[in-house]
Residue frames as a rotation matrix with the C-alpha (Angstrom) as fourth column:
UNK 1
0.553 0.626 0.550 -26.99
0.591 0.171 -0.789 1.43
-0.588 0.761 -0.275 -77.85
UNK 2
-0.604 -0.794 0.066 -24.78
0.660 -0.453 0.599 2.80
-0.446 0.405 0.798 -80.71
UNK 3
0.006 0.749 -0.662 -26.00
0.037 -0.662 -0.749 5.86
-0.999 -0.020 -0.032 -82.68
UNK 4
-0.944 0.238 0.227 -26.63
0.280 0.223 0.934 3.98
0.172 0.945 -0.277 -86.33
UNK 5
-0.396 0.894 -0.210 -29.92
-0.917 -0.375 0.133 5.37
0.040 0.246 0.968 -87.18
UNK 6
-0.923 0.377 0.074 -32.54
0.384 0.899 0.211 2.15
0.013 0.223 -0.975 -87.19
UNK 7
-0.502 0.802 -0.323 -35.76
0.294 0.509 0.809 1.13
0.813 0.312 -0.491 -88.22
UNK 8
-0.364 0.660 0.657 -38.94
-0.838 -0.540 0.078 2.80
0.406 -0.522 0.750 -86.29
UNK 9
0.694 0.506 -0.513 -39.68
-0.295 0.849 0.438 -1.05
0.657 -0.152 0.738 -85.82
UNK 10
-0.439 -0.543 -0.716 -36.36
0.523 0.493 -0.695 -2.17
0.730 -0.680 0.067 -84.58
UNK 11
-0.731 -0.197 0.654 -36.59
-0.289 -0.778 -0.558 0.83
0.619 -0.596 0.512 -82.25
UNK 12
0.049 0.766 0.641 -40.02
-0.990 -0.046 0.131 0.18
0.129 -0.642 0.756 -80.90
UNK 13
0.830 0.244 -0.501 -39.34
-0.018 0.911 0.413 -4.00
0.557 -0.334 0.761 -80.43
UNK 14
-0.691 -0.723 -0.002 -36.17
0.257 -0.243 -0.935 -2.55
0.676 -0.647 0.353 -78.09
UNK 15
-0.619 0.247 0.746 -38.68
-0.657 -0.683 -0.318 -0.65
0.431 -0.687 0.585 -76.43
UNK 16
0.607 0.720 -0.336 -40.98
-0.552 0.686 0.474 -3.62
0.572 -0.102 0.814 -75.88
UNK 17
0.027 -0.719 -0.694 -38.04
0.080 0.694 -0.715 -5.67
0.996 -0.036 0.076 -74.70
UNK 18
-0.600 -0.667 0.441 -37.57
-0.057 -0.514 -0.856 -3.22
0.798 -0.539 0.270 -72.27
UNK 19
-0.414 0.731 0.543 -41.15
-0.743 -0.616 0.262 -2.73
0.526 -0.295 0.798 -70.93
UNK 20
0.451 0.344 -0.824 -41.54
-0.202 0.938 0.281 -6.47
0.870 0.039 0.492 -70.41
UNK 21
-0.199 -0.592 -0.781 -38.43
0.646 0.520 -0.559 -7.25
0.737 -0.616 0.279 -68.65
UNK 22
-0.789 -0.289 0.543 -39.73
-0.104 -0.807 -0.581 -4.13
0.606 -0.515 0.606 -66.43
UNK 23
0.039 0.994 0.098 -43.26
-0.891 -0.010 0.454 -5.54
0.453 -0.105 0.885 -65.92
UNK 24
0.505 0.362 -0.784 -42.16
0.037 0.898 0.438 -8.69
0.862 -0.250 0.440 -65.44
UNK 25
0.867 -0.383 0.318 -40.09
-0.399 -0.155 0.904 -7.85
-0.297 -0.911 -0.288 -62.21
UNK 26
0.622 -0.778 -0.086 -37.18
0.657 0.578 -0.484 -9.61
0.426 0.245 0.871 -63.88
UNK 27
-0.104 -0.933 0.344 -34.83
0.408 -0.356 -0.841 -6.76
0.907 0.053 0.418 -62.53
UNK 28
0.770 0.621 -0.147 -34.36
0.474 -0.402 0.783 -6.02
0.427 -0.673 -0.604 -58.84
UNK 29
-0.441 -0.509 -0.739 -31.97
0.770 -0.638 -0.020 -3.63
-0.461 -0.578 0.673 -58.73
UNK 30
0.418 0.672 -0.611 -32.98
0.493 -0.733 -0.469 0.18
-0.763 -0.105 -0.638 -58.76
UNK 31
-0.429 -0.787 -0.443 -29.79
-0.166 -0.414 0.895 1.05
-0.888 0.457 0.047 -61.15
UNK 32
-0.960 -0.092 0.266 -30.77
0.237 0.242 0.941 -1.17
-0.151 0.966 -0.210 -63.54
UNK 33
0.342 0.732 0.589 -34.68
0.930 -0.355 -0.100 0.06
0.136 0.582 -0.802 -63.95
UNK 34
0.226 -0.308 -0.924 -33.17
-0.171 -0.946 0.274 3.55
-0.959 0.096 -0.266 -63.63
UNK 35
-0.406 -0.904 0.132 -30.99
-0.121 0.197 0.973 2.47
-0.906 0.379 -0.190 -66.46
UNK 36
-0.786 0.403 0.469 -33.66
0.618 0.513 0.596 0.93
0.000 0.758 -0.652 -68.41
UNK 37
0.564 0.819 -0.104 -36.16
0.724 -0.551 -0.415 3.29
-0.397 0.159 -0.904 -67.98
UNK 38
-0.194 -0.384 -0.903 -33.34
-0.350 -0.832 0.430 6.31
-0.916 0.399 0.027 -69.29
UNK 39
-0.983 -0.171 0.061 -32.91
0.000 0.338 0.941 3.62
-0.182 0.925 -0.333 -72.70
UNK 40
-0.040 0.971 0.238 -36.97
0.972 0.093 -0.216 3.18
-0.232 0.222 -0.947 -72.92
UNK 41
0.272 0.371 -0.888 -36.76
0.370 -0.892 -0.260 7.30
-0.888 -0.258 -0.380 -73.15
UNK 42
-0.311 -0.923 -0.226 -34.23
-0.338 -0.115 0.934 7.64
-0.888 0.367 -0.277 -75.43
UNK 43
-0.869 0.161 0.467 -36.07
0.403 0.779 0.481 5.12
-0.286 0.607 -0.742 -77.49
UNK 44
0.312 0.932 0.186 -39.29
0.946 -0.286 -0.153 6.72
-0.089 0.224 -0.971 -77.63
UNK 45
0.084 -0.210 -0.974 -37.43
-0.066 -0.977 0.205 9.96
-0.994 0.047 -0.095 -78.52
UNK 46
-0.799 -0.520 -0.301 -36.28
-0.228 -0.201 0.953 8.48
-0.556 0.830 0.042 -81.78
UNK 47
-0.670 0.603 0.433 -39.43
0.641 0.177 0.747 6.94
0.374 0.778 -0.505 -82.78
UNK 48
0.572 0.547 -0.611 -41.11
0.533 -0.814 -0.230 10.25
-0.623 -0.194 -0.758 -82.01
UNK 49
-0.243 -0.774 -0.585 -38.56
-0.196 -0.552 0.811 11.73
-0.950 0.311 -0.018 -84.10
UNK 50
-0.866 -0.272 0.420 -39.11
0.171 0.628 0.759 9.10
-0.470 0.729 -0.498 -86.69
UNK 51
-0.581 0.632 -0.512 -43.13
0.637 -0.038 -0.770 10.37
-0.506 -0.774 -0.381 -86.78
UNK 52
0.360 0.517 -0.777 -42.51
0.334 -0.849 -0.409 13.17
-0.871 -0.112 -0.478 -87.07
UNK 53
-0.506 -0.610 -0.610 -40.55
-0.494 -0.375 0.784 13.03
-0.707 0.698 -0.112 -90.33
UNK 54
-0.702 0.526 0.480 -43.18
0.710 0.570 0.413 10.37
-0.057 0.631 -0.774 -91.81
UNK 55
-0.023 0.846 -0.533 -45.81
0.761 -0.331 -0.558 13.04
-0.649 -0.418 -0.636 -90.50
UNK 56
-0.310 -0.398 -0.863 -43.94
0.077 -0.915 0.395 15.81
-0.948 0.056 0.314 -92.64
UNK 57
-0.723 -0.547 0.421 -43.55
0.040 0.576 0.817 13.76
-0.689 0.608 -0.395 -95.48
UNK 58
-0.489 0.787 0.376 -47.38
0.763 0.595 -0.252 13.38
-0.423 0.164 -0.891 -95.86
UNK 59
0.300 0.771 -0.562 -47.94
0.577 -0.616 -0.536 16.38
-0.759 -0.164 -0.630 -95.30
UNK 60
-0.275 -0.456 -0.847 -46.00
-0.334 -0.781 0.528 17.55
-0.902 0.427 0.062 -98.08
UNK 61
-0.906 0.316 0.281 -47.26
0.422 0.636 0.646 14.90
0.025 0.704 -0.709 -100.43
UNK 62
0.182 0.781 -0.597 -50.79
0.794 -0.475 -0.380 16.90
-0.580 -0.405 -0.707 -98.80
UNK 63
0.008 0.065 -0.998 -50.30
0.036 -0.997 -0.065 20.31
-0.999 -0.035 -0.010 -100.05
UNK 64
-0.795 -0.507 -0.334 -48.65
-0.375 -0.021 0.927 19.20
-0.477 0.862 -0.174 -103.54
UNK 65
-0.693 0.623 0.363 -51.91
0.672 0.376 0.638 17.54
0.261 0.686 -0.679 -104.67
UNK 66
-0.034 0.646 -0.762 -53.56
0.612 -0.589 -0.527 20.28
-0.790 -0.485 -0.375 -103.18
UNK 67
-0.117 -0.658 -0.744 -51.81
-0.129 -0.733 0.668 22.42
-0.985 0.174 0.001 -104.97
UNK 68
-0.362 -0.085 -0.928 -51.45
-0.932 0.067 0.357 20.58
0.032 0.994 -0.104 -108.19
UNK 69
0.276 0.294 0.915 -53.93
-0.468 0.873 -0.139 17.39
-0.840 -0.390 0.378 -107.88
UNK 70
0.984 0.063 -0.168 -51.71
-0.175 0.547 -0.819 16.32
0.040 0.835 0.549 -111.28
UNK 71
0.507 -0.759 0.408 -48.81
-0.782 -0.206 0.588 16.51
-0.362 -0.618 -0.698 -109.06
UNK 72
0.057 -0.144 0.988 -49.19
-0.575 0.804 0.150 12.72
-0.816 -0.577 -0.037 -108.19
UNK 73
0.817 0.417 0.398 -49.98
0.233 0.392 -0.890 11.42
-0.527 0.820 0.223 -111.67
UNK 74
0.720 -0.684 -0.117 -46.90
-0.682 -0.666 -0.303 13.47
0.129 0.298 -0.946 -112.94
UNK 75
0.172 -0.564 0.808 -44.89
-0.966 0.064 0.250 12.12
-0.193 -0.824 -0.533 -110.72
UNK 76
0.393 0.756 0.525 -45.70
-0.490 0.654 -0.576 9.01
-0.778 -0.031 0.627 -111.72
UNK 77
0.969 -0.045 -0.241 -45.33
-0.239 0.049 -0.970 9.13
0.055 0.998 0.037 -114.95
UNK 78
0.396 -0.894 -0.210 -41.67
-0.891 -0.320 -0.321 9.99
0.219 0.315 -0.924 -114.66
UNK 79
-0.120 -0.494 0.861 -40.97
-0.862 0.482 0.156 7.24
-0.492 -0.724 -0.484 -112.25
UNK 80
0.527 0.664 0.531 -42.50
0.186 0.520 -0.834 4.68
-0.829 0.538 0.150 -114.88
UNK 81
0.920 -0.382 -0.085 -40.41
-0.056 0.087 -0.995 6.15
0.387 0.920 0.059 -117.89
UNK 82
0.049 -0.997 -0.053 -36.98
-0.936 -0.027 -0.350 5.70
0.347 0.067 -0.935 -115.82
UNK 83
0.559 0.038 0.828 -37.82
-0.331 0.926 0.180 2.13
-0.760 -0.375 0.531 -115.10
């Protein structure tokens, strides 16, 4: 797997790929579900990664309307006059 950033989706239909072809017995050597089970890890690091940066996000979008609940409306605006 190369290290281009992708898509919390791609990531998690890789991991699906994986989990299948593991369930379904399709692989009987031990290397390869070693193998595949390191990439299934690997994979659920990044979209645990990914998560946790959507998780941040919110939560900063959270405090700011706390903070200022005319944050969001503000915000707005601007994005609306540089259309």
């Amino acid at each position: 797997m190369d290290n281009e950033e992708k898509s919390f989706e791609f990531y998690m239909k890789e991991l699906d790929n994986i989990i299948t072809e593991m369930e379904n017995g399709d692989i009987d050597q031990l290397e390869k579900l070693v193998e595949n089970f390191e990439q299934g890890s690997e994979l659920i690091d990044k979209c645990n990664k990914i998560l946790k940066e959507a998780e941040l996000r919110i939560y900063k979008v959270q405090v700011l309307k706390a903070e200022r609940p005319d944050a969001t409306a503000l915000t707005r605006k601007k994005e609306n006059r540089m259309e």
